[in-house]
N, C-alpha and C positions, 0 to 999 in steps of 0.2 A: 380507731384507738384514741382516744382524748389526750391532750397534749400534755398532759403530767406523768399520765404513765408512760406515754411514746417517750417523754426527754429521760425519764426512771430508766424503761427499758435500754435505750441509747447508752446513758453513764456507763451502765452497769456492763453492757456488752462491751464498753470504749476494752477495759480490765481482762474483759476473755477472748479479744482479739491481738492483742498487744506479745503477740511472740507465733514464729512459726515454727510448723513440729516438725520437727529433724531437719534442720538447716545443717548443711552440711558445712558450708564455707563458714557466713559470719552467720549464728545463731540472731545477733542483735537485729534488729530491723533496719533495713535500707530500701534504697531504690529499687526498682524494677531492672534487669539485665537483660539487654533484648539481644538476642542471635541474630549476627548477619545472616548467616546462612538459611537456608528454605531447603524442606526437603524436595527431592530432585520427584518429578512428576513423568511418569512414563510417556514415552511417544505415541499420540495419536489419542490419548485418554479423553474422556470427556468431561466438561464441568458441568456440576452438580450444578441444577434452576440457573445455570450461567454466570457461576458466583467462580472469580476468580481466586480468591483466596481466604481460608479462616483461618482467625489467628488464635493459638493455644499456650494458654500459661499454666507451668507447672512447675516445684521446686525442686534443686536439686539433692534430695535424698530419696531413701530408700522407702518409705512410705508411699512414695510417690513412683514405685516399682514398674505401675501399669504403664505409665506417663513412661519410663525411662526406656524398659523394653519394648514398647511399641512404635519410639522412636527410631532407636536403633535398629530393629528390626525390619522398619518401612512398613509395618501392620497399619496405622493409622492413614498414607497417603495413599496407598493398594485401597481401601475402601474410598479414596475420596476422589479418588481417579483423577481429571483434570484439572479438580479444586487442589491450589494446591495449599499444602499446611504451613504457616510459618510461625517456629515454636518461641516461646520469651520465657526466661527460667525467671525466679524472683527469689528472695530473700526472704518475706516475710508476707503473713497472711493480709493485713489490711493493705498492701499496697499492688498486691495483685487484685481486689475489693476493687480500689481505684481504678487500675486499669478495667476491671468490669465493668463498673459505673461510666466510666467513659469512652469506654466503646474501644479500646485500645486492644484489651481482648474478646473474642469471643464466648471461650469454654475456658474452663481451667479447672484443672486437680484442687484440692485445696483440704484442710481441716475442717472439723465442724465448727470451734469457733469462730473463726471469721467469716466461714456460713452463713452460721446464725446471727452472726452481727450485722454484715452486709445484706440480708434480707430484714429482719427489725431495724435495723438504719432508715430503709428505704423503706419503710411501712409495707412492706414485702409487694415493693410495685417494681423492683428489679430483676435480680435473679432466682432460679430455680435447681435444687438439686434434680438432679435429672440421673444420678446412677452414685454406686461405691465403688472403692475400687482396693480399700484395704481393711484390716482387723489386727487390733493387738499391738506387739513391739514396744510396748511399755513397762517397764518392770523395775523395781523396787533392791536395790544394790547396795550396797554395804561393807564395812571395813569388817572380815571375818575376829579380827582382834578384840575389835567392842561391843561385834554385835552377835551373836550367836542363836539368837532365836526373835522371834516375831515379838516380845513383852521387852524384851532387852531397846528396843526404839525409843521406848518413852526414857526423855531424858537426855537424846540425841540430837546433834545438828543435823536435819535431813534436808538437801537440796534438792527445791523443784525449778525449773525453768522461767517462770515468773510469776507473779499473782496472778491469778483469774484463768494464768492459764489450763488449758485440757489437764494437764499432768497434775498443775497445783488443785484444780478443785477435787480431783480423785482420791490424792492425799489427804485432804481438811476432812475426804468424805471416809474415809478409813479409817482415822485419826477421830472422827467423832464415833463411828461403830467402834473402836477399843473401849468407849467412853472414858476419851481423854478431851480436855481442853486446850484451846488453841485458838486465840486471835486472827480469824482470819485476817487482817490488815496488814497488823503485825508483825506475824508469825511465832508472838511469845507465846507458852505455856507450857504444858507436859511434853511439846515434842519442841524443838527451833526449827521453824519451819525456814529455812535458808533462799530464798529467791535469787537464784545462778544461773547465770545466762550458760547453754548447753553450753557454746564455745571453750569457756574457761570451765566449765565441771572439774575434768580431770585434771585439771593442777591447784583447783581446788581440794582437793579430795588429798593428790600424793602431799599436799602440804599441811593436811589435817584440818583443815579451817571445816571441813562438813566430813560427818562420819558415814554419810553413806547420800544415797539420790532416789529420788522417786522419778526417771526421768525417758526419754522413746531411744528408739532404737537410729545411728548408733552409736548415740552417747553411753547407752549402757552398756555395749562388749565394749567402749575404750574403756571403760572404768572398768571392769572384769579383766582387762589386758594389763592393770597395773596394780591388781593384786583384788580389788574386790569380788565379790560375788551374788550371785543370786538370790536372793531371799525371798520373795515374792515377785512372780508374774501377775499381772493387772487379769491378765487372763482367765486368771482362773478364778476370779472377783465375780466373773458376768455368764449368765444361762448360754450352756452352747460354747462357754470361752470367747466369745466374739463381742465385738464392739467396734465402734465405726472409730477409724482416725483419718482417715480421708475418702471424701465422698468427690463427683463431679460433678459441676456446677455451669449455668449456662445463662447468658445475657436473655430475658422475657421475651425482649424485642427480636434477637436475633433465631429464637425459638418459632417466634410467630412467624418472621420472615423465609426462614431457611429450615424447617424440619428435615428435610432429607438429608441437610449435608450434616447437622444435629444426629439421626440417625445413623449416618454412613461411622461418625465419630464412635458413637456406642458399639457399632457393629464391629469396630476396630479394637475399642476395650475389651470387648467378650472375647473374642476372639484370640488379644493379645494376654489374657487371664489363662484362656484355654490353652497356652501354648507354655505359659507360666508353669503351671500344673502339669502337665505331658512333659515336657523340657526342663527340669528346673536348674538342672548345673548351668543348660547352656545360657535362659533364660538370668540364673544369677551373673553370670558373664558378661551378658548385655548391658544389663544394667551397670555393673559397674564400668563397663568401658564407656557407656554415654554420661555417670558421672566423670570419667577425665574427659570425655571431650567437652562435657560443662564446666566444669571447673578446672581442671588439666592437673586434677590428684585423685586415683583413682585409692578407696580403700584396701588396707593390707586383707591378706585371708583371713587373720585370728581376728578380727571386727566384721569383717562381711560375711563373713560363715555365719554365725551364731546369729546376726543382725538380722540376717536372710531369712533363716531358718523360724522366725521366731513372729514372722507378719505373715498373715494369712491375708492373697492377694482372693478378691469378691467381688460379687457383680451385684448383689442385692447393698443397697445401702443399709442396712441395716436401725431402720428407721427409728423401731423402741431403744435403742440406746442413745438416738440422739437426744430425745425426751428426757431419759434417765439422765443423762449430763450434767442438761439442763438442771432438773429438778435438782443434784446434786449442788451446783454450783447457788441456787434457791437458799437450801440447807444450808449451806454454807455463812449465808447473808451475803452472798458476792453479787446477786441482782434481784431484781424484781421479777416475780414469776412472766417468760415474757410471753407471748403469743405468736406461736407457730404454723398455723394453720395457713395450708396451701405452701409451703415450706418446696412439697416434694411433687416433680410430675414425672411419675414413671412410666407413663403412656407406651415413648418409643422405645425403653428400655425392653419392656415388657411383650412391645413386638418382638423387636430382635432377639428376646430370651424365647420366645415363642417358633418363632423359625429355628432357631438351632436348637429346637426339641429339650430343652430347660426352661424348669419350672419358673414360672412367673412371681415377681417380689411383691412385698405389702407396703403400703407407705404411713403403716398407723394410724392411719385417719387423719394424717397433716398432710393429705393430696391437695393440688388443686382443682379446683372445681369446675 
């Protein structure tokens, strides 16, 4: 890539990595939180190629379902037998990127923006998505008093979570199909596009300052908890209602090095998807009892129900909608078209979807080679 468009590409993804999606605790960006604890490795188990431990970063929300329940439920160390797992929750998508980059994690859950950042960063000599793990849980919420139909927005404060981010470009990208205008920079024109850190949404919102949010799950049931409503699901925006919000991602290096424990890890997500789907009360359960044991507050019912209900947990990453993002955020004027290619290695995915008699993903033609 010549170095005008690498530093273009770079700017521009700085803007679409810059917030992590469904931050439970602080929405803002911070440090990496690393767990003392490890989970506990069965007696007499064996390690994978003799690899005592891989380390797994994921954050603590519900996007990140697969990551939550497969913890709690010991699905991810059962496949890794002797290797054992030691998990580091984070905050925010670039600084889990970091820990990639520096070897501090191995795998990690994560969004597609800081994805695709941290692969165009590195001139995609570092990591790989390697599997999905969620769909959806984005949705478009509003104060029923001012807004009552889809034409009623123009003219409104709407909060997205930040510039560039996932949420904000989907909005500019909706906002330009009404054919309305709106700065992307900004946020002035036919709509206020409001940039609100999830965190403080909802006392945004009960205090009127923004009339409704375009924002993930489960900032949107707490907003729906305190009078707003549903107006649009992002869902129903994309062919199949599907779309990627968090995919999983894996160090190059540690790929080349460690396939099987790489594999043991995927074998543990499908798995822990597949139990999601057959189980879902108990699996909703899990998940929120391993966010209070991360963060030590677990969600009420009337937010985790509806939050729950409303993310389709997957094992295909769902590769044309990372494109479509992309391209969106393009549209936008948020960056420079960037270059994807070899993005996605489905290889072991595609094994282990192959052994448990499921059909094999596509990586849109942004495989590696």
């Amino acid at each position: 890539m010549p170095a005008s468009r690498s530093t273009a590409v770079r700017r521009a993804f700085a803007a679409l990595a810059t917030v992590p999606l469904l931050t439970l605790a602080a929405c803002g960006y911070g440090s990496q939180a690393p767990k003392d604890d490890v989970a506990q490795v069965a007696a007499g188990a064996k390690k994978i190629d003799g690899l005592d431990t891989v380390s797994i970063g994921y954050f603590g929300n519900l996007t990140h379902g697969t990551a939550l329940v497969g913890i709690q439920k010991g699905l991810f160390q059962k496949e890794l037998g002797g290797t054992r797992a030691k998990y580091t929750t984070f905050n925010a998508g670039p600084s889990e990127i970091e820990a990639l980059n520096g070897g501090s994690i191995d795998i990690g859950w994560i969004g597609p923006s800081p994805a695709i950042n941290g692969f165009t960063k590195a001139d995609g000599a570092n990591l790989r998505i390697i599997g999905g793990s969620a769909s959806g849980g984005v949705k478009l919420v509003v104060d029923p008093d001012k807004i009552k139909s889809l034409q009623d927005v123009k003219g409104k404060k709407i909060a997205t979570p930040q510039l560039g981010n996932t949420q904000d470009v989907a909005f500019l990208n909706w906002i330009a199909e009404q054919g309305w205008k709106v700065d992307a920079q900004s946020g002035k024109g036919d709509v206020s596009v409001v940039r609100t850190d999830n965190s403080i949404a909802p006392d945004a919102y009960k205090s009127g300052a923004v009339d409704g949010a375009w924002v993930p799950e489960p900032t949107a049931s707490k907003l729906v908890a305190e009078g707003a409503k549903v107006l649009l699901d992002e869902a129903d925006l994309w062919p199949d209602k599907k779309f990627v919000i968090t995919n999983i991602v894996v160090r190059q290096e540690f790929l080349k090095e460690h396939p099987d424990v790489v594999e043991a890890v995927l074998r543990g997500s499908v798995k822990t998807n597949a139990y999601i789907h057959a189980h879902p009360d108990e699996a909703r359960a899990a998940a929120n009892a391993q966010l209070k044991a991360d963060s030590g507050k677990a969600l009420p019912a009337n937010v985790l129900d509806p939050a729950w209900q409303s993310i389709q947990f997957v094992d295909d990453p769902l590769a044309a909608t990372l494109s479509t993002e992309a391209e969106h955020a393009v549209k936008a004027g948020l960056l420079e078209k960037p270059r994807l290619d070899g993005i996605y290695d489905l290889t072991l995915l595609n094994k282990v979807l192959k052994a448990a008699g499921e059909p094999e993903v596509d990586d849109a033609g942004l495989g590696a080679e």
